[in-house]
N, CA, C and O atoms as a GROMACS GRO file, in nm:
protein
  432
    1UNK      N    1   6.143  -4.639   4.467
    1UNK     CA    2   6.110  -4.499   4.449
    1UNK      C    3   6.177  -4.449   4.323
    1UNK      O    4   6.297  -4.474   4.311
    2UNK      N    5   6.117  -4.382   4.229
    2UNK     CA    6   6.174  -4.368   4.102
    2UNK      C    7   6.229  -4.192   4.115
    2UNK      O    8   6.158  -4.102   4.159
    3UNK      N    9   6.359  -4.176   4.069
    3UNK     CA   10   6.502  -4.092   4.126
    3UNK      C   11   6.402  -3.959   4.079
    3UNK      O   12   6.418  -3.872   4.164
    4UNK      N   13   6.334  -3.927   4.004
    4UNK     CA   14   6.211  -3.833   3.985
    4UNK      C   15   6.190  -3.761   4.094
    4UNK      O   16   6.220  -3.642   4.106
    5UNK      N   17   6.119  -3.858   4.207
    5UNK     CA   18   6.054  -3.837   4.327
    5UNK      C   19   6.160  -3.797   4.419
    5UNK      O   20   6.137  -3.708   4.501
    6UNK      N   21   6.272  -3.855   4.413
    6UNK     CA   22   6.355  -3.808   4.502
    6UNK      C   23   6.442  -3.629   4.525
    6UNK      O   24   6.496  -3.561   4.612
    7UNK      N   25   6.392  -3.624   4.328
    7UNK     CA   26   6.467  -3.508   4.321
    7UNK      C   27   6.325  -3.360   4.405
    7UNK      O   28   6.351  -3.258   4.467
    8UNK      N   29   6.204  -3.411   4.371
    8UNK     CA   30   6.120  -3.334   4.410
    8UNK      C   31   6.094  -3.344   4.557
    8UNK      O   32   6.010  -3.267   4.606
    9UNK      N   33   6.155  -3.426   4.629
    9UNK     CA   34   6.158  -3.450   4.774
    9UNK      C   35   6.250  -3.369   4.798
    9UNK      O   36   6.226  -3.290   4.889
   10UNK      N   37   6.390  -3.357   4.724
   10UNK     CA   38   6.470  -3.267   4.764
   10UNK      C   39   6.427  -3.102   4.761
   10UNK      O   40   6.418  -3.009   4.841
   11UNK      N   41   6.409  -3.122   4.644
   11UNK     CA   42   6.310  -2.966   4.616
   11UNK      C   43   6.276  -2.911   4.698
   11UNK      O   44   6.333  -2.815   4.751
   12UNK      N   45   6.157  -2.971   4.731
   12UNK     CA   46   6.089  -2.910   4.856
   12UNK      C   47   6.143  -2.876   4.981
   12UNK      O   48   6.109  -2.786   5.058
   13UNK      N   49   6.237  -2.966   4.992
   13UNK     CA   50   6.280  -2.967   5.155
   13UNK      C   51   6.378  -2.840   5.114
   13UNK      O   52   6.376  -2.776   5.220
   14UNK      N   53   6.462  -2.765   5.022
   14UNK     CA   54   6.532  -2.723   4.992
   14UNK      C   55   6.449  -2.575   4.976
   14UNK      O   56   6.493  -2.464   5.007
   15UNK      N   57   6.312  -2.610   4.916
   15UNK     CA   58   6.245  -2.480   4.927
   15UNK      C   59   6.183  -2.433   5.078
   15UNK      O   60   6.185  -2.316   5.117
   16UNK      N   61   6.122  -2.558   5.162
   16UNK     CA   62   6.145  -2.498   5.290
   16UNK      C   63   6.241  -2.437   5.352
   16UNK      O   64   6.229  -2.323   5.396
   17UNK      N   65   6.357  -2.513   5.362
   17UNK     CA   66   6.446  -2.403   5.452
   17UNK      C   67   6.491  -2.263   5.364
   17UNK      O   68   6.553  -2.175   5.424
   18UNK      N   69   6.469  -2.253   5.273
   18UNK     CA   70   6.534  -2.089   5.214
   18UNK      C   71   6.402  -2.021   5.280
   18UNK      O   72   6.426  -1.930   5.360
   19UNK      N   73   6.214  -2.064   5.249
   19UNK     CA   74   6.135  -1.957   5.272
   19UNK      C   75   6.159  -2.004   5.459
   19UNK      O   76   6.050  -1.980   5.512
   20UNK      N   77   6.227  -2.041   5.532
   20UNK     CA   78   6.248  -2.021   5.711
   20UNK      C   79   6.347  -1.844   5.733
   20UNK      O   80   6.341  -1.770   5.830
   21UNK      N   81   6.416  -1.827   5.622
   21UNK     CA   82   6.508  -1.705   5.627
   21UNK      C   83   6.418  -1.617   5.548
   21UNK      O   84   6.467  -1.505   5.554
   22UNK      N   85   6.307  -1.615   5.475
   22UNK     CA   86   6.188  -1.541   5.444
   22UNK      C   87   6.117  -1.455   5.553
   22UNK      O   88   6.069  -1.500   5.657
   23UNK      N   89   6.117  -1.298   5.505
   23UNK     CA   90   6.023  -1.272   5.648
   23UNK      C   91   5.913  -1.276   5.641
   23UNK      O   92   5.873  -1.233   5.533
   24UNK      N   93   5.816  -1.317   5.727
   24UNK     CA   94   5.673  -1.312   5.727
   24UNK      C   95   5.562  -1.293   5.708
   24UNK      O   96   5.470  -1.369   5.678
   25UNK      N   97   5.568  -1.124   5.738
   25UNK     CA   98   5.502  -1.038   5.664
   25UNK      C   99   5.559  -0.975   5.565
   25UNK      O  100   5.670  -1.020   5.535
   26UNK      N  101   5.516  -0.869   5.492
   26UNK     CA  102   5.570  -0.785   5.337
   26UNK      C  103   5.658  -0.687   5.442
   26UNK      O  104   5.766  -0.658   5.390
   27UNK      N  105   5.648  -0.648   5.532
   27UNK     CA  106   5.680  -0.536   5.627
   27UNK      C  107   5.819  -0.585   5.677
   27UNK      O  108   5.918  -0.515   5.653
   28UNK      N  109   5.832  -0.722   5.757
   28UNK     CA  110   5.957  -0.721   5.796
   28UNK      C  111   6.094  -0.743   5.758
   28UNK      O  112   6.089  -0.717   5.638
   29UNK      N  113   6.206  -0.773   5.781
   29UNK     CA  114   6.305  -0.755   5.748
   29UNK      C  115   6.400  -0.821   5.826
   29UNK      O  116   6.396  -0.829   5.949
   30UNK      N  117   6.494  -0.874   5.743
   30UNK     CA  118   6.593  -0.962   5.837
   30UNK      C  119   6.662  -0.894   5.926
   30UNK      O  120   6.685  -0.773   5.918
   31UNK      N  121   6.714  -0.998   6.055
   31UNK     CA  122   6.797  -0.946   6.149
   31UNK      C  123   6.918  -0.810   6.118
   31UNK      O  124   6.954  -0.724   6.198
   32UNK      N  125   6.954  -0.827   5.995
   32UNK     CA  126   7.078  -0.771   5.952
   32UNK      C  127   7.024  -0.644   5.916
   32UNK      O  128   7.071  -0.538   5.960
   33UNK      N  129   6.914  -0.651   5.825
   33UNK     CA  130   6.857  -0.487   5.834
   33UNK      C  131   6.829  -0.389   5.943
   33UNK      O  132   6.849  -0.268   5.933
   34UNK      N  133   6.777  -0.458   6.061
   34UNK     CA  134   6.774  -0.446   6.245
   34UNK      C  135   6.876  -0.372   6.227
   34UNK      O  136   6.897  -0.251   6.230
   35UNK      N  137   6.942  -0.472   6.206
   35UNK     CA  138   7.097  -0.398   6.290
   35UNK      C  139   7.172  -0.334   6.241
   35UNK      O  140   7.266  -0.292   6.310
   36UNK      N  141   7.161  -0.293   6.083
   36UNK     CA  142   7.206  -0.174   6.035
   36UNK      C  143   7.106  -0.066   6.046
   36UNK      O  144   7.158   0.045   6.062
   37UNK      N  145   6.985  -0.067   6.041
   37UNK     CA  146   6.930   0.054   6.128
   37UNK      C  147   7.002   0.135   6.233
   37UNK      O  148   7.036   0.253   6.245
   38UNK      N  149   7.013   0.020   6.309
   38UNK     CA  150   7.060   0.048   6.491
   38UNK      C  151   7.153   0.128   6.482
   38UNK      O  152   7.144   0.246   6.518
   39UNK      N  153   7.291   0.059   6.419
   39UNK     CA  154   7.416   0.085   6.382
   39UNK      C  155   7.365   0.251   6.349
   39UNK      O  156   7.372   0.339   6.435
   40UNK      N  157   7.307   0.277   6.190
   40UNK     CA  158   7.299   0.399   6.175
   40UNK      C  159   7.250   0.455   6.252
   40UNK      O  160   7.323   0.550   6.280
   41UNK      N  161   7.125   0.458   6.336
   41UNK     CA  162   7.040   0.575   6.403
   41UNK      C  163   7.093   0.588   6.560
   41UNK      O  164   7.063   0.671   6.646
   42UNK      N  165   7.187   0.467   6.568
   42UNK     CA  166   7.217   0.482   6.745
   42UNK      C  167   7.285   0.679   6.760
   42UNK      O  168   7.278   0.753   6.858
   43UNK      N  169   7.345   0.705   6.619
   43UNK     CA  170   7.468   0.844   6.694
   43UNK      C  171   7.364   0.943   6.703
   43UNK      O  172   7.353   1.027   6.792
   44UNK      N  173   7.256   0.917   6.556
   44UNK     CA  174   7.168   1.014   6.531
   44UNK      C  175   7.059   1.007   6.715
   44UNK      O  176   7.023   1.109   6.773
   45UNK      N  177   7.047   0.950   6.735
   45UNK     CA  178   6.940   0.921   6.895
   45UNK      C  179   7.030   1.017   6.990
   45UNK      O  180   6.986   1.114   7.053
   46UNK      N  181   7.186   0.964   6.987
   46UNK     CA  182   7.280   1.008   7.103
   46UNK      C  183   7.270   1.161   7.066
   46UNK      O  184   7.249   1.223   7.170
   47UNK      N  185   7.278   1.249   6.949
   47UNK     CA  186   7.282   1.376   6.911
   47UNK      C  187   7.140   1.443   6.937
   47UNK      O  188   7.137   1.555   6.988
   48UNK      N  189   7.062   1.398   6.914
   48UNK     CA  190   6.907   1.438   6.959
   48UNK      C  191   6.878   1.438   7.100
   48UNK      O  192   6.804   1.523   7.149
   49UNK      N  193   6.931   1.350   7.167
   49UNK     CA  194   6.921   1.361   7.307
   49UNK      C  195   7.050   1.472   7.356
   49UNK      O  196   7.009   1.556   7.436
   50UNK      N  197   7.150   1.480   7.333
   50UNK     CA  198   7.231   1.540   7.405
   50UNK      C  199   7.194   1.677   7.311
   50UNK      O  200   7.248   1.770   7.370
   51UNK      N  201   7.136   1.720   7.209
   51UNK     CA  202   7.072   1.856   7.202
   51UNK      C  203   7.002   1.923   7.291
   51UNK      O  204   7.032   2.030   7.344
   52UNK      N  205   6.869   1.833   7.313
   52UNK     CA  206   6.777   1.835   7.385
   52UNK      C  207   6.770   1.839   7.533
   52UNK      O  208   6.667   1.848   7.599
   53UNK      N  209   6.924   1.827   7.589
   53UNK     CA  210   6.988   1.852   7.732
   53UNK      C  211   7.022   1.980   7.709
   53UNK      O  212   6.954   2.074   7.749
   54UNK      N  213   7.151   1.998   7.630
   54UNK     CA  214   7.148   2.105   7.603
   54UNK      C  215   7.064   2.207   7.599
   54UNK      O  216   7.082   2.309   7.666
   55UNK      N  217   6.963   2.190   7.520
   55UNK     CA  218   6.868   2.293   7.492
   55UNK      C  219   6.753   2.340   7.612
   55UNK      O  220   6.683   2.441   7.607
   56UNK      N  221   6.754   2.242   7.719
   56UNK     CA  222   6.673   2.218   7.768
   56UNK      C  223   6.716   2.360   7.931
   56UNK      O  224   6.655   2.446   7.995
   57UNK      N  225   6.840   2.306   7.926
   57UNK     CA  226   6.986   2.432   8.020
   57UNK      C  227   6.963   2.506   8.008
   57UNK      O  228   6.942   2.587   8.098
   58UNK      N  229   6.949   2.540   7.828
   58UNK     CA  230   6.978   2.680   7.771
   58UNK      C  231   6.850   2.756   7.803
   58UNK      O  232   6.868   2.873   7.835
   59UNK      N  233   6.753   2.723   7.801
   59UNK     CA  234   6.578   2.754   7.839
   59UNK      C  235   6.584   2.765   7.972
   59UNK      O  236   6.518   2.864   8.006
   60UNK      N  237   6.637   2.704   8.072
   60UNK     CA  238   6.629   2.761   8.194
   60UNK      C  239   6.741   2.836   8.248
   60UNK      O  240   6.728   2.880   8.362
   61UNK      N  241   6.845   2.858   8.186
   61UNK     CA  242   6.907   3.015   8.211
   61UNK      C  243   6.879   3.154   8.122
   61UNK      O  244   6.910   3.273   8.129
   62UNK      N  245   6.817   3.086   8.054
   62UNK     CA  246   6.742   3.221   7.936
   62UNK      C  247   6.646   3.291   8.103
   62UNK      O  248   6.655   3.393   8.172
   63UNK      N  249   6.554   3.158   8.103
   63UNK     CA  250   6.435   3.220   8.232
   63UNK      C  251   6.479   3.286   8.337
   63UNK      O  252   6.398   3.318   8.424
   64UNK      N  253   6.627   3.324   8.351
   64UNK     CA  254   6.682   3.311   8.498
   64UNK      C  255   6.712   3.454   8.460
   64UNK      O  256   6.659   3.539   8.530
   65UNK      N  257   6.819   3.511   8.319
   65UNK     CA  258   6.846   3.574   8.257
   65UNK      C  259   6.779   3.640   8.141
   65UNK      O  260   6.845   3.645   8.037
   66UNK      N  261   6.674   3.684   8.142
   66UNK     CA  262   6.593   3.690   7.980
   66UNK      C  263   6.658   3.836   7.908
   66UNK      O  264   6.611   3.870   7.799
   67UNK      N  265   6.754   3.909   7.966
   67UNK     CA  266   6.817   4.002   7.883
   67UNK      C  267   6.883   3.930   7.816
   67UNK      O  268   6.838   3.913   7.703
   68UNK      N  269   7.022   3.850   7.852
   68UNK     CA  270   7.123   3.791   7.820
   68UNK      C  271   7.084   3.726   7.647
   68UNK      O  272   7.007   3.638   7.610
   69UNK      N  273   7.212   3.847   7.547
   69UNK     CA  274   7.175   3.819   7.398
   69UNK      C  275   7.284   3.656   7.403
   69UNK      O  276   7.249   3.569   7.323
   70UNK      N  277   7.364   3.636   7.463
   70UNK     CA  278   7.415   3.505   7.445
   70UNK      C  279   7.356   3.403   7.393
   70UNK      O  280   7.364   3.344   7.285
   71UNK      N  281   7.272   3.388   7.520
   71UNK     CA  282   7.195   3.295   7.560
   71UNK      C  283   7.059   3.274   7.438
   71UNK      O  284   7.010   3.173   7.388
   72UNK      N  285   7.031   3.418   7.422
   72UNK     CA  286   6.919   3.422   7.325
   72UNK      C  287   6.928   3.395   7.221
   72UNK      O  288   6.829   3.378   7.149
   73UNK      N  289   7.082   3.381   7.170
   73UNK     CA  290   7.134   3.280   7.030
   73UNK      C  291   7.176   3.216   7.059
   73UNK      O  292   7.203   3.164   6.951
   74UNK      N  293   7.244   3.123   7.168
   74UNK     CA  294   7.236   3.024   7.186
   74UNK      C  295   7.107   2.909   7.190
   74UNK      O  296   7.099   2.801   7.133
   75UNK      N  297   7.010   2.977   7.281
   75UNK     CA  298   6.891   2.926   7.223
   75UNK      C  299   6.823   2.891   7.066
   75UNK      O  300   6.783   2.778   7.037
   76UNK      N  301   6.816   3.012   6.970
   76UNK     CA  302   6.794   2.968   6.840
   76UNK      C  303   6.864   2.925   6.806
   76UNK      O  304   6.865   2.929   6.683
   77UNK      N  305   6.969   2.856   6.864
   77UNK     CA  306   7.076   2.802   6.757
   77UNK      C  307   7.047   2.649   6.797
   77UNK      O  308   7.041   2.553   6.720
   78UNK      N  309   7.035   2.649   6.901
   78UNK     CA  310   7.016   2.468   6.920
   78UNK      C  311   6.877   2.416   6.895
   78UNK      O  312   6.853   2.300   6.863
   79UNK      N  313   6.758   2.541   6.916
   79UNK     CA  314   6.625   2.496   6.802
   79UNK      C  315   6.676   2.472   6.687
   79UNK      O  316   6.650   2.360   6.642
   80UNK      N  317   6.735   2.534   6.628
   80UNK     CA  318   6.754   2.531   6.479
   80UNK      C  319   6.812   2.384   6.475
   80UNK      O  320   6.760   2.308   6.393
   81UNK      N  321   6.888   2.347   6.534
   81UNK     CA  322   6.993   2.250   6.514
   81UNK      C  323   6.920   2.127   6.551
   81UNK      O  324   6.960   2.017   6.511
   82UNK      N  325   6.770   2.145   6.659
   82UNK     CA  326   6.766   2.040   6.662
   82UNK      C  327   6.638   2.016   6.542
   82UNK      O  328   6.618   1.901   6.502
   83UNK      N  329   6.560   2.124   6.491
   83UNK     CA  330   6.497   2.114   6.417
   83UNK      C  331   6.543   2.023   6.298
   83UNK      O  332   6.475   1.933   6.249
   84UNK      N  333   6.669   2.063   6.258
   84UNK     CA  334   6.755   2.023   6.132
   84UNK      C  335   6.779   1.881   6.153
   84UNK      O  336   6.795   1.794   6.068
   85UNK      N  337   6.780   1.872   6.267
   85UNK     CA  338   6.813   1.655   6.311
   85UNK      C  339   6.641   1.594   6.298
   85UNK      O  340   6.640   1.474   6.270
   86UNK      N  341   6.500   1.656   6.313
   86UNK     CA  342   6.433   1.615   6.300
   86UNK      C  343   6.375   1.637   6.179
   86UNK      O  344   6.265   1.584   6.159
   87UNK      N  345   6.440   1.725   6.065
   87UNK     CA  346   6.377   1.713   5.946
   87UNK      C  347   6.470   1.575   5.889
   87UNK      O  348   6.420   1.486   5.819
   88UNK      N  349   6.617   1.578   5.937
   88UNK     CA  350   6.678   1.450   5.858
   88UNK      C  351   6.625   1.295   5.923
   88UNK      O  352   6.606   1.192   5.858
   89UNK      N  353   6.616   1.305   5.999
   89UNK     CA  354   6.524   1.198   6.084
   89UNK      C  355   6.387   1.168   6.128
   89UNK      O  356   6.388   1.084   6.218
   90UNK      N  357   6.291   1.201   6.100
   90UNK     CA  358   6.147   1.249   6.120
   90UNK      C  359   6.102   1.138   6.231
   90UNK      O  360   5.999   1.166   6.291
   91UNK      N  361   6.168   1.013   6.266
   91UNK     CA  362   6.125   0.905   6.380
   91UNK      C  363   6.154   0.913   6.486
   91UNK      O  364   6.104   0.843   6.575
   92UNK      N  365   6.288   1.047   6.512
   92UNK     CA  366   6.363   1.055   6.613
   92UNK      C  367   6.211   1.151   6.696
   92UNK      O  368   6.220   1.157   6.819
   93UNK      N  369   6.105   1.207   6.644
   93UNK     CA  370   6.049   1.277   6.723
   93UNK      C  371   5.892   1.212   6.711
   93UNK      O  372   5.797   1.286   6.737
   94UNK      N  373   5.871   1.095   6.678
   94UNK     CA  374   5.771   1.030   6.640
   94UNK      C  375   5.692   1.025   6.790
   94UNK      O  376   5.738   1.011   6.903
   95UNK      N  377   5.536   1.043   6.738
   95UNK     CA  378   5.519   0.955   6.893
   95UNK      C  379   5.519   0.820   6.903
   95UNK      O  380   5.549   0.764   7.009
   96UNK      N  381   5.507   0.797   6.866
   96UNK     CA  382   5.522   0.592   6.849
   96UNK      C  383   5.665   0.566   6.788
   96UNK      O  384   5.700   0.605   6.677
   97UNK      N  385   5.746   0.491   6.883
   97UNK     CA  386   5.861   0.420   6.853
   97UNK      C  387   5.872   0.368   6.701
   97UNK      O  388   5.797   0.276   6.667
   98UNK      N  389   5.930   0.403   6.641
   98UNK     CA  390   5.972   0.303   6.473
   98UNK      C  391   6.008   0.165   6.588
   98UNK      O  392   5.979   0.232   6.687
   99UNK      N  393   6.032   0.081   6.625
   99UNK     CA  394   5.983  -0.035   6.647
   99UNK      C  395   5.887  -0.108   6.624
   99UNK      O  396   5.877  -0.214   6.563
  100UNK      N  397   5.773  -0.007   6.710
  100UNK     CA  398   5.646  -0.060   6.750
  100UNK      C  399   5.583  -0.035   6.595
  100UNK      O  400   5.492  -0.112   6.564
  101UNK      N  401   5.620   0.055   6.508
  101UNK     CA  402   5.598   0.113   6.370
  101UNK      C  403   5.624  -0.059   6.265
  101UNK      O  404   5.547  -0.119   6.190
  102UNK      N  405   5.750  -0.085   6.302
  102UNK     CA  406   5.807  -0.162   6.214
  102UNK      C  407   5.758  -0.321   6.234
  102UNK      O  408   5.740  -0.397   6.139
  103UNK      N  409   5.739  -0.357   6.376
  103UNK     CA  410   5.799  -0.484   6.401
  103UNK      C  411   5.647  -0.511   6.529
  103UNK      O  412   5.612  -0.597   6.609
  104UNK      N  413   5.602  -0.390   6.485
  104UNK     CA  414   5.459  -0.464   6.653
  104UNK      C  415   5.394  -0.552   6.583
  104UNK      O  416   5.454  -0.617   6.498
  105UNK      N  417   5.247  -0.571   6.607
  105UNK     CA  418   5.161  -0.659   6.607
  105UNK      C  419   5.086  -0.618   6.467
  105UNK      O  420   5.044  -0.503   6.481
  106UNK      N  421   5.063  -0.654   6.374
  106UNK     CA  422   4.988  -0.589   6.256
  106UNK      C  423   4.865  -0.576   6.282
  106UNK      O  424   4.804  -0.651   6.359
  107UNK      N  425   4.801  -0.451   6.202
  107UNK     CA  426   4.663  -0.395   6.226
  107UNK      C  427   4.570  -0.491   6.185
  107UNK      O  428   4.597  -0.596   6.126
  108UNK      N  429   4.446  -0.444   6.223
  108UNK     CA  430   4.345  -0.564   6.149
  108UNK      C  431   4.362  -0.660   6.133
  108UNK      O  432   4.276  -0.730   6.079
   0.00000   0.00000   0.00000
């Protein structure tokens, strides 16, 4: 076998395994991007949900109370607040999961 061939045997085998850590489609993204997503959006999820408890209280003692000015800025204040988490986040209120966005089954 002339050392030529050997080097292009290596080649290849060398270009297979780098495109195995290649992602698939143009769309996906390695494990590590996953998981710095996660990392970032897990507090942003935990703050949107525990608004949205919040807010959710605050709407049914408003109903219980509808004089009460407390309550009635307390209310715009946690719309506002949660409005302000869904303009910095726009997926946190998506109807379709950024998962199923990112990582489902491709169209067509």
């Amino acid at each position: 076998m002339d050392p030529r061939d050997r080097d292009l045997n290596s080649e290849i085998r060398e270009e297979r395994l780098n495109k195995r850590s290649e992602p698939m489609w143009f769309y996906d993204e390695a494990e590590e991007s996953w998981a710095d997503f996660r990392r970032t959006a897990l507090p942003l999820e935990r703050e949107h949900l525990e608004i949205r408890v919040v807010l959710r209280d605050a709407h049914a003692a408003l109903r219980a109370d509808p004089g009460n000015e407390h309550l009635t800025a307390r209310v715009k204040y946690l719309e506002k607040r949660l409005q302000d988490l869904e303009n910095q986040a726009p997926w946190l209120a998506a109807a379709v999961p950024v998962e199923v966005l990112l990582w489902g089954v491709p169209h067509g």
